[in-house]
C-alpha positions in Angstrom: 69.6 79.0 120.8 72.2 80.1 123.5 74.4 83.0 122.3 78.7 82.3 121.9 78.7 84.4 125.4 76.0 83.1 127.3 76.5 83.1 130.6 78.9 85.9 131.1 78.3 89.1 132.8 78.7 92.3 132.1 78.3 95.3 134.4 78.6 98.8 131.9 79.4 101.9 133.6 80.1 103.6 130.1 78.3 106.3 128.3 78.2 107.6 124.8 79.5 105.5 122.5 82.8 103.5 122.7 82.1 101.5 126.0 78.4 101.6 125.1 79.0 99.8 121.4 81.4 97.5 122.8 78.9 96.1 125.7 76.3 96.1 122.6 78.7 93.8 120.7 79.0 91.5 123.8 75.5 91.6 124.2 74.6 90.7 120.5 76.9 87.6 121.3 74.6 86.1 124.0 76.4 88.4 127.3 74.4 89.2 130.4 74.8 93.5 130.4 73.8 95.8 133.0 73.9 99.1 132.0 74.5 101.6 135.2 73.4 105.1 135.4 72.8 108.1 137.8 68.8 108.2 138.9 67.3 109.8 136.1 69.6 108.6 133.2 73.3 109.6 132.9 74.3 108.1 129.4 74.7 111.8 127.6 73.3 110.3 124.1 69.7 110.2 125.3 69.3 113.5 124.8 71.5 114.1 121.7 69.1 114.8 118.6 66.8 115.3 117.0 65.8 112.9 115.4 63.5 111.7 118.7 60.7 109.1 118.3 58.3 109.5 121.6 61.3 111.6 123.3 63.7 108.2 122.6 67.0 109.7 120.3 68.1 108.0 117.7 71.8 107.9 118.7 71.3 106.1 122.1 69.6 103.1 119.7 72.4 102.9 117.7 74.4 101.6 120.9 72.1 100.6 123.5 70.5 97.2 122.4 71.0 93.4 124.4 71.1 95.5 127.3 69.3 96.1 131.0 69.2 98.9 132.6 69.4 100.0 136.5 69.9 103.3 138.0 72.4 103.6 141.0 74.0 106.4 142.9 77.6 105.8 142.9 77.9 109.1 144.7 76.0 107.1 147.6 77.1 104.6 150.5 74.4 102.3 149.4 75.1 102.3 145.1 78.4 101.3 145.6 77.5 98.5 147.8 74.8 97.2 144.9 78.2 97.6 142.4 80.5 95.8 145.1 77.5 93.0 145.0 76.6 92.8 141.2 80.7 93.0 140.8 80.8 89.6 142.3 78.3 87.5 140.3 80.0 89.6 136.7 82.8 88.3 134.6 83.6 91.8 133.1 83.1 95.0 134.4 83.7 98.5 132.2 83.8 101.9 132.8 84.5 105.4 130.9 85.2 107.3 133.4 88.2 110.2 133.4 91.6 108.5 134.9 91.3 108.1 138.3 87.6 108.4 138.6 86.4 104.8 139.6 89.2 104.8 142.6 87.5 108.0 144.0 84.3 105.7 144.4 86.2 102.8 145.9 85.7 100.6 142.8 89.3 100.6 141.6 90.9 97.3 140.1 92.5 96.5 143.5 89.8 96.8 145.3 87.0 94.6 143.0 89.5 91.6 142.1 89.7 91.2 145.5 86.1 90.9 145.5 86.4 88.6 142.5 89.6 87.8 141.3 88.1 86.5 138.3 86.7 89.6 137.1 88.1 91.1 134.1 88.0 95.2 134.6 87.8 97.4 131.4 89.0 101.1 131.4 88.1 103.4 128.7 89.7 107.0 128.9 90.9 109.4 126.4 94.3 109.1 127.0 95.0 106.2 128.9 95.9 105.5 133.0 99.2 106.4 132.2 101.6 109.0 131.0 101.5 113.0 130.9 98.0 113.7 129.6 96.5 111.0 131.4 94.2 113.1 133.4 93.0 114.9 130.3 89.5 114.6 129.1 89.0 112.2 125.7 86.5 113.2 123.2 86.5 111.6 119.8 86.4 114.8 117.9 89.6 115.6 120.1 91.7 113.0 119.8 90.8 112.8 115.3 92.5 115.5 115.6 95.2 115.0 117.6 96.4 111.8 116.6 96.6 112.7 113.1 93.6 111.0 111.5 92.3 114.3 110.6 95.5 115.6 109.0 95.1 112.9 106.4 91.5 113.5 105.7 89.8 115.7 103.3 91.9 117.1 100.5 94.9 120.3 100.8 91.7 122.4 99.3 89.6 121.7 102.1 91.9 121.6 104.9 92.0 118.5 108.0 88.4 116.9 108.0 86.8 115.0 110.7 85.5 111.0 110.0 81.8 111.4 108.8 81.1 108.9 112.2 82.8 109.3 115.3 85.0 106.4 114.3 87.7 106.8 117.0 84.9 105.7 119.6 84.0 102.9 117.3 87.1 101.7 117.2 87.5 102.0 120.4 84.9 100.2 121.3 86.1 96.9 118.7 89.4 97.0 120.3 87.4 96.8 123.8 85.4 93.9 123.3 89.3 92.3 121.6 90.6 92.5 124.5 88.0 91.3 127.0 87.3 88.9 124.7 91.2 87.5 124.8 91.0 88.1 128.4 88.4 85.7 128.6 89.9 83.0 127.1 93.3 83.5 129.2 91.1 83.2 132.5 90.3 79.4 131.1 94.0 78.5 131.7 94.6 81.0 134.8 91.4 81.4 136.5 92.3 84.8 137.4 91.1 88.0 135.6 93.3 91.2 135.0 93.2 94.6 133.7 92.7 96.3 130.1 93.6 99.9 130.3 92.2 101.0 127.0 92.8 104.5 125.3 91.0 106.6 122.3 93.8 108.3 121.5 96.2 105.0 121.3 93.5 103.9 119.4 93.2 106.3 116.8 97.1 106.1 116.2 96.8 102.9 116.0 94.4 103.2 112.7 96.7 104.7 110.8 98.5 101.3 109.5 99.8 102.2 106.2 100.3 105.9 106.4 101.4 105.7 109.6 104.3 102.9 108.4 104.9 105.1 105.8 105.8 107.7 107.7 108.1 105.9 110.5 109.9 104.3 107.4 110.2 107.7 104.8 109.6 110.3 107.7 107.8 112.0 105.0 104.6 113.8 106.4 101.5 112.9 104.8 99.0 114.8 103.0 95.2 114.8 102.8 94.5 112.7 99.3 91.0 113.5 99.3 89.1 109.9 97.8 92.7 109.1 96.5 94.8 106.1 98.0 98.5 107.1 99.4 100.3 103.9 97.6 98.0 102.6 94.6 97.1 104.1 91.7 93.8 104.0 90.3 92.4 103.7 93.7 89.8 106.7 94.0 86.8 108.2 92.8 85.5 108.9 89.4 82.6 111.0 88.0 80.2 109.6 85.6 77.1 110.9 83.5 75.2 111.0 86.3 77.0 110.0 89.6 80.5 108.6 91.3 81.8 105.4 91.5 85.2 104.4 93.0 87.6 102.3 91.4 90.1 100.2 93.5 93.0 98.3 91.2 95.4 96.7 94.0 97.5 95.1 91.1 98.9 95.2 87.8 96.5 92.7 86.4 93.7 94.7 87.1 94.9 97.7 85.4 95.4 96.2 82.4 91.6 94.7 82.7 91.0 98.3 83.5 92.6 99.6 80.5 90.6 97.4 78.1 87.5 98.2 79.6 88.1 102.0 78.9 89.7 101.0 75.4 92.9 102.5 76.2 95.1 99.1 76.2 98.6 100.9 75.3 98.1 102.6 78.9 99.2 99.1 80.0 102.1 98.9 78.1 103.0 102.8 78.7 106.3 102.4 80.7 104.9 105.0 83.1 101.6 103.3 84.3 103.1 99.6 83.7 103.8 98.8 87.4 101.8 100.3 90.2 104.9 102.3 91.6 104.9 104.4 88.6 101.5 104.7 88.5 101.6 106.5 91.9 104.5 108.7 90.9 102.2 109.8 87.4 99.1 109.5 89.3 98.0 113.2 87.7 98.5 111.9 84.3 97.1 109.0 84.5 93.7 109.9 86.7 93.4 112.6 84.0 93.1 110.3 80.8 90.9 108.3 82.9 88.4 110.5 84.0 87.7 112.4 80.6 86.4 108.3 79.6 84.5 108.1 82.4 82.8 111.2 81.9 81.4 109.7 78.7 78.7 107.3 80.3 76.8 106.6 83.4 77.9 105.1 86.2 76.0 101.7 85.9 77.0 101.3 82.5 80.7 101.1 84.2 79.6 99.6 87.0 78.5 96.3 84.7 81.8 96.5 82.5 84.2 96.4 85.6 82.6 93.5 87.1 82.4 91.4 83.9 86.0 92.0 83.7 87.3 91.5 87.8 87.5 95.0 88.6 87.0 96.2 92.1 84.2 99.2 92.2 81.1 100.5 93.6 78.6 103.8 93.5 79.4 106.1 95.8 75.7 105.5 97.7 73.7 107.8 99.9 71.8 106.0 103.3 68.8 105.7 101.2 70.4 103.7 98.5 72.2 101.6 101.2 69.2 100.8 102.9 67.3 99.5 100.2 70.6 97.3 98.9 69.5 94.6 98.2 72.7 92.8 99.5 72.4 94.3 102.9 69.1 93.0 103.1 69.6 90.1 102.4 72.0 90.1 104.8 69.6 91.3 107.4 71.7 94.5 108.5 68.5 96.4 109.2 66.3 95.0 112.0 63.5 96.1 113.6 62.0 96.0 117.2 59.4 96.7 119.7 60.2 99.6 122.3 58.0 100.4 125.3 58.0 104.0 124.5 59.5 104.7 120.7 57.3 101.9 119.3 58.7 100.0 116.7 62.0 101.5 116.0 64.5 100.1 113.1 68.4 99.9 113.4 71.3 98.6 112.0 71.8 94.9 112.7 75.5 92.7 113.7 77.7 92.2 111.0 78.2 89.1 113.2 76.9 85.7 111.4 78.2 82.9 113.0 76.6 79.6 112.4 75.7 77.6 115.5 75.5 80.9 117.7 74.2 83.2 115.8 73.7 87.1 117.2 70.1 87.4 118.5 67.5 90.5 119.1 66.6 90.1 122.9 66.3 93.1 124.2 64.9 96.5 123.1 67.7 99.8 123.8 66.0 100.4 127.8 64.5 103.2 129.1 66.9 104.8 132.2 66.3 101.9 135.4 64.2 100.1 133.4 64.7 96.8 135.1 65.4 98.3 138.9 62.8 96.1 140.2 63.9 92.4 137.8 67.3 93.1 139.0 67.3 95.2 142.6 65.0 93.6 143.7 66.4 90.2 143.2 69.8 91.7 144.7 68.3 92.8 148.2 66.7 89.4 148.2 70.2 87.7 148.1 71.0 89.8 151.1 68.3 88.7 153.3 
């Protein structure tokens, strides 16, 4: 069954993560990738472990799949030909390279859409092609930081926190394959391609919806609310007898379902919890009567009673609990597949289900110029 992007073609020149997870999503959807490195193997994530299985990290799997892989020189004469050549049989092209970088090798935009004025050129830096810190280097770390993500994470006792993932260069990486995805569909009224000059640190700013509005409209700055929500109250985590579970009312119905379940009814009718807005203002009264209840059993024992009764919640699960949920695998969020040197290796499957063109497990994560000969080959054919 042909994938919702078969037939399109992707040349990656991205490492690490964000242009590596959005070629992976492209691939997934039926794309063509070529995934361009040094001689040897550039993409820095092959060596970033443990864990290893046969020398084979477990990162670079997590980004790498629905891909080939060829190894060219784009310090040589001779690689950037085989890029000017593979440029013109590819829809997309996408790089990660610092500002600047891909001109140096005489791939700029210009340059390839004259080649192919169909070609849609992705650039992902840290800071974007334009503006003061545009030649700065990006790293996701960097830019949670800076862009005030990590200001709002953690709690005031354990000062700015980092995402548990690099989610800036997943993010990243989403808003990628968004935008090539829409550039796409524009070339099937234009016939031309253009340009998407994509940023991790415009995209990080961009994830702070809410708290981010908040502040533009209050200019209040925020502060880290731990597991606690910003604008609803109860929306955080609780302990129980033996474990947490978080609770998420979004509306005065639900707390009052809430406030039967814990057999504390008048909390509804208290004129301080009543609407949501004083909720948030009593939030340290409030969480307080409610956690000395849920203290008083175990977590599955409220788990059941808040989805009899329509309330949002979950346990707070560690990877071997969400591994073994039954919901995810029914789902089929963990595959497994056959590598030429890890084996059979397992990893985390599309949360793409579409109906008629559904994602599809072609090819294993490749070794470094795996497929030099399928594809190189073929190319110095086309020459002759």
């Amino acid at each position: 069954m042909a994938g919702a992007l078969e037939n399109i073609k992707v040349l990656d020149l991205s490492r690490v993560l964000a242009g590596p997870y959005c070629t992976m999503i492209l691939g997934d959807l039926g794309a063509e990738v070529i995934k361009v490195e040094a001689p040897g193997g550039s993409d820095e994530t092959r060596e970033w472990g443990p864990p290893f299985k046969e020398d084979v990290s477990a990162y670079y799997l997590s980004a790498n799949r629905n891909k080939k892989a060829i190894t060219v020189d784009l310090k040589s004469v001779e690689g950037i030909e085989i890029i000017k050549t593979l440029v013109q049989e590819s829809d997309i092209i996408i790089s990660n390279f610092k500002t600047g970088t891909m001109e140096r090798f005489g791939l700029g935009y210009e340059l390839l859409s004259e080649l192919n004025p169909r070609l849609i050129y992705c650039t992902i830096t840290g800071f974007g092609e334009t503006g003061p810190s545009r030649n700065m280097p990006g790293y996701d770390f960097v830019i949670q930081a800076m862009s005030g993500l990590m200001s709002i994470t953690g709690t005031e006792e354990s000062g700015p926190q980092k995402s548990g993932v690099a989610i800036v260069d997943v993010l990243t990486g989403l808003y990628s394959c968004i935008g090539i995805q829409a550039a796409l569909i524009e070339r099937m009224q234009s016939g031309l391609g253009q340009k998407l000059d994509i940023s991790l640190y415009d995209t990080a700013v961009s994830s702070l919806v809410n708290i981010g509005s908040n502040y533009l409209m209050a200019e209040k700055i925020p502060t880290a609310l731990g597991n606690t929500h910003a604008n609803i109250v109860p929306y955080q985590t609780f302990k129980t007898l033996d474990g947490e579970i978080v609770i998420a009312v979004g509306n005065d119905s639900q707390f009052k379902s809430l406030c039967k379940v814990l057999g504390k009814e008048e909390l509804a009718e208290d004129i301080r919890f009543r609407k949501n807005s004083g909720r948030v203002k009593n939030r340290t009264e409030l969480v307080s009567i409610i956690q000395t209840i849920f203290l008083t059993n175990p977590k599955l024992f409220w788990q059941d009673l808040c989805k009899n009764n329509n309330i949002p919640c979950g346990p707070v699960q560690n990877l071997e609990e969400v591994v073994n949920d039954p919901q995810l695998i029914a789902r089929n969020m963990f595959i497994t597949h056959e590598h030429p040197t890890a084996g059979t290796i397992k990893m985390i499957g599309s949360p793409l289900k579409l109906s008629r063109t559904p994602v599809q497990m072609k090819y294993h994560p490749p070794n470094p110029g795996e497929h030099n000969d399928e594809i190189l080959t073929a190319l110095l054919k086309q020459k002759d």
